[in-house]
matplotlib code that plots the C-alpha trace (Angstrom):
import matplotlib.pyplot as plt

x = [42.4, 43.1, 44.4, 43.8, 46.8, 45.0, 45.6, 42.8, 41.0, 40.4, 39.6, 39.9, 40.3, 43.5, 41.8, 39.3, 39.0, 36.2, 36.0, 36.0, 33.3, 35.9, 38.1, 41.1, 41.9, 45.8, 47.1, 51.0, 52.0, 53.9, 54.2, 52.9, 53.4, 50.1, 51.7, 51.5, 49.2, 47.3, 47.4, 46.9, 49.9, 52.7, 52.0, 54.8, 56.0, 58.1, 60.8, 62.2, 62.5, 62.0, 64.3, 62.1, 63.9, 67.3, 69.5, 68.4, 64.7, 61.1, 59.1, 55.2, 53.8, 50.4, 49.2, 45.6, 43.3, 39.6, 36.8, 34.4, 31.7, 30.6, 32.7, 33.2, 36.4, 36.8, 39.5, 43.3, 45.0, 48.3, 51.1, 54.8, 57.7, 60.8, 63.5, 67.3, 70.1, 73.2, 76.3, 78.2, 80.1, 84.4, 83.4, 80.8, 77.5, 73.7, 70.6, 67.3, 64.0, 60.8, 57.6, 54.2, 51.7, 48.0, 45.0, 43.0, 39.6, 40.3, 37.6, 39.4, 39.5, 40.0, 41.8, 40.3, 42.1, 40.9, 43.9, 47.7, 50.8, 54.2, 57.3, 61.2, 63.9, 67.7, 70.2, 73.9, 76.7, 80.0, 81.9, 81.9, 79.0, 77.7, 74.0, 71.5, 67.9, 64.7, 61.1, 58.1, 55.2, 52.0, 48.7, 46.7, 42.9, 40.5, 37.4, 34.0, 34.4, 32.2, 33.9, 31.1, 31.7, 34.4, 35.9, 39.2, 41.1, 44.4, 47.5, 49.9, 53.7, 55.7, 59.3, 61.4, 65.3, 68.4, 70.8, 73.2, 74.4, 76.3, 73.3, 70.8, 67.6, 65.3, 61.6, 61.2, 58.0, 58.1, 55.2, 57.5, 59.8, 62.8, 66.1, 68.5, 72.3, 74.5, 78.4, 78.9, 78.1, 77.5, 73.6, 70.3, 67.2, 64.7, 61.8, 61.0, 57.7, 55.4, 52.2, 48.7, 46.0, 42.8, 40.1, 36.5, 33.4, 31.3, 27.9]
y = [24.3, 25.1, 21.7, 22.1, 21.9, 20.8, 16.6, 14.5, 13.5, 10.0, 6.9, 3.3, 0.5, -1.3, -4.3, -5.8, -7.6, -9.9, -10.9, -7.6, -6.4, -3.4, -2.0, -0.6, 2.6, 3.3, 6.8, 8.2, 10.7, 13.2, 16.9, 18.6, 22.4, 22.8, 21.5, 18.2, 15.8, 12.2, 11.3, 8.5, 5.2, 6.6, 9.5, 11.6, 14.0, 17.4, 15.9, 13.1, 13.4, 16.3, 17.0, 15.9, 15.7, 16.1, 18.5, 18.9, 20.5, 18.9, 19.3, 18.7, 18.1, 17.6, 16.0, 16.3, 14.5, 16.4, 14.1, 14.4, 11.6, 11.1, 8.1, 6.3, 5.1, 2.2, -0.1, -0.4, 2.7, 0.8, 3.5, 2.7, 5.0, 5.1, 6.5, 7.3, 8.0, 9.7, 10.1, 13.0, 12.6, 11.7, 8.9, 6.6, 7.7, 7.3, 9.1, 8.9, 10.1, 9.8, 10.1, 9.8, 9.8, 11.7, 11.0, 13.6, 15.7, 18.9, 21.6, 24.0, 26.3, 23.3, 20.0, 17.3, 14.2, 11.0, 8.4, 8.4, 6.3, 7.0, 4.8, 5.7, 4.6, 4.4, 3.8, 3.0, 4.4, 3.7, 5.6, 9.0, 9.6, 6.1, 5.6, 3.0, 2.7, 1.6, 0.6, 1.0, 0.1, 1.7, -0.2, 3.0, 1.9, 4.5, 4.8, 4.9, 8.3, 9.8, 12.4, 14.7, 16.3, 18.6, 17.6, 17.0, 14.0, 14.6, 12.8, 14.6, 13.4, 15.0, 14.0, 15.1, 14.6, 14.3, 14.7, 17.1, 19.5, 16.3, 13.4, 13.6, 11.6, 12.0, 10.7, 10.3, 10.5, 9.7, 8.2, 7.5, 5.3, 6.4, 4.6, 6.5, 5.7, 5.6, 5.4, 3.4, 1.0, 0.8, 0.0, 1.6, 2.1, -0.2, 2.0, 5.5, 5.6, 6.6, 5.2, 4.9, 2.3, 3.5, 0.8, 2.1, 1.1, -1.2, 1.0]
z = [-65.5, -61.8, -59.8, -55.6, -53.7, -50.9, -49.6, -50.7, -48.0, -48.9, -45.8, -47.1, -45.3, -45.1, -43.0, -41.5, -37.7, -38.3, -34.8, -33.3, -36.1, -37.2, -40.1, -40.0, -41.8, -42.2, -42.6, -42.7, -40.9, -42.8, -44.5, -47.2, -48.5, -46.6, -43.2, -41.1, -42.4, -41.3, -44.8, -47.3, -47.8, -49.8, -50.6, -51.6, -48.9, -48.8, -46.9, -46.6, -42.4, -39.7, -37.1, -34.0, -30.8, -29.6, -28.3, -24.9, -26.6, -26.2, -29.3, -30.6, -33.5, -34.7, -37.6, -39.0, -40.7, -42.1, -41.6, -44.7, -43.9, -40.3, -38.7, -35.3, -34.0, -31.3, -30.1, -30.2, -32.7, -33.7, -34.5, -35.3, -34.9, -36.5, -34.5, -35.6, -32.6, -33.9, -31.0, -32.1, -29.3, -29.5, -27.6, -25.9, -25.2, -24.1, -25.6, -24.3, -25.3, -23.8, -26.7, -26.4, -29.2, -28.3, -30.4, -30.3, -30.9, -32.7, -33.2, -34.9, -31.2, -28.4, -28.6, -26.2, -26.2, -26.3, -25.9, -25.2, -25.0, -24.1, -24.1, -22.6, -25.4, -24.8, -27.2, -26.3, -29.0, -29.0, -31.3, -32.9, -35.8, -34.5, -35.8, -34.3, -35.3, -33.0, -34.3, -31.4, -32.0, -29.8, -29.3, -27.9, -26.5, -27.9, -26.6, -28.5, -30.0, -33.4, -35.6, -37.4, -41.0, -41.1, -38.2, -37.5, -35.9, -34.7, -33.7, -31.7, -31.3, -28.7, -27.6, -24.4, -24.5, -22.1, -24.8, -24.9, -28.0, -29.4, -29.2, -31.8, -31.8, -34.7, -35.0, -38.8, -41.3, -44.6, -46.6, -49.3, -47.4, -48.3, -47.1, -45.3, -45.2, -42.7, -42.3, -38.7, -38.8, -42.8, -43.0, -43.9, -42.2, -42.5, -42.7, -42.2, -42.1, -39.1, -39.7, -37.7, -37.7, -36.6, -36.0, -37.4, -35.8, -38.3, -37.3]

ax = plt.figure().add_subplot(projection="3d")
ax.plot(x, y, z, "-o")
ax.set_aspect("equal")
plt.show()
């Protein structure tokens, strides 16, 4: 029996906006063997976190999801993003980052986007191997926009940084949640995953 390696593309809807007359489908954003995904809750990833931005280096990443059943997307996309800082640094330090998330059109040739939002975050560390996490939360507003079959949607995360050699900031995505651990101050991170809500058009 051969089994597909391939991500099961799967939308169900995590809630519903009565009011508005939408559902909401949620998807992780994370990695397979295959490459970056938009993909169902909890699904198991290949790592645990990426290294996303730090170091004085911008970075973007894209993450797709294949549409297998014609859909329309309208309203406010709600993404969170877990961010680590970690001060490598013999001293006292500031990192900042500047991310934006892009939701976009992807034909396979051209991207066209559809909807952005960026925030600035700053983290003050005060001592050598110091960690600090932050959680942001995006509300995007995404215009009217109908994905055929075998299209793809795609949600692009890129990252700039000031930091130098000894800052590190990373964005982390994992389905799974995993906790990770930190020395100073003694604590874990409360989530790790990096998660999107896209509101569907009741048609």
């Amino acid at each position: 029996m051969t089994y597909s390696k391939q991500n099961p593309k799967i939308i169900s809807y995590d809630w519903a906006d009565i009011a508005s007359g939408r559902g909401y489908v949620e998807f992780d954003l994370g990695e397979l063997d295959e490459g970056k995904q938009l993909m169902g809750q909890q699904t198991p990833a290949t790592v645990g976190k990426l290294y996303s931005s730090a170091r004085n280096q911008a970075v973007d990443e894209d993450f797709d999801f294949e549409i297998q059943d014609p859909i329309t997307f309208q309203g406010v996309t709600y993404i969170v993003v877990p961010i680590y800082f970690n001060n490598q640094v013999a001293g006292a330090t500031t990192i900042t980052s500047t991310v934006t998330i892009k939701i976009r059109h992807w034909d396979g040739t051209t991207e066209t986007e559809l909807a952005n939002g960026t925030v600035g975050v700053s983290q003050a560390l005060n001592a050598f191997n110091e960690s600090r996490y932050q959680t942001h939360s995006f509300g995007i507003t995404l215009p009217r926009t109908t994905f055929g079959k075998d299209e793809t949607l795609r949600i692009t995360i890129t990252a700039t940084s000031t930091a130098s050699a000894d800052k590190v900031l990373y964005i982390y995505r994992d389905p799974a949640n995993r906790s990770v651990a930190v020395t100073v101050p003694a604590e874990n991170m409360y989530t790790t995953r990096l998660t999107a809500k896209m509101p569907v058009v009741n048609e």
